[in-house]
Steps between C-alpha positions, in 0.01 A plus 500: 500500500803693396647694874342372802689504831402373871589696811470552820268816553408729799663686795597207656506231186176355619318471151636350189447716203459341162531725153542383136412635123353292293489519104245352248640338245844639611390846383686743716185738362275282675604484865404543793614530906358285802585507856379330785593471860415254752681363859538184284666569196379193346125688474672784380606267211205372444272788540761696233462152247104526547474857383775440214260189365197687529682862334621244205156348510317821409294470841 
């Protein structure tokens, strides 16, 4: 992952938003954005890692 940041998201910072670009390779040609958000931000981690492993999997 190359920019990722975790915030506090929503009218009244109830949700946790999660956002990154990942690379392949470290190609700046092959990249790509994920977000997730989540009241914990821990799952909005995890359910931004997920889809980066599968994306880099080819799934």
């Amino acid at each position: 992952m190359t920019d990722y940041l975790l915030e506090t998201w929503g009218m009244e910072g109830e949700f946790y938003r999660f956002y990154c670009r990942a690379t392949v390779g470290g190609d700046p040609d092959r990249s790509r954005y994920f977000e997730a958000t989540d009241r914990d931000p821990f799952e909005a981690m995890i359910r931004v890692l997920r889809d980066v492993e599968s994306w880099r999997a080819g799934r």
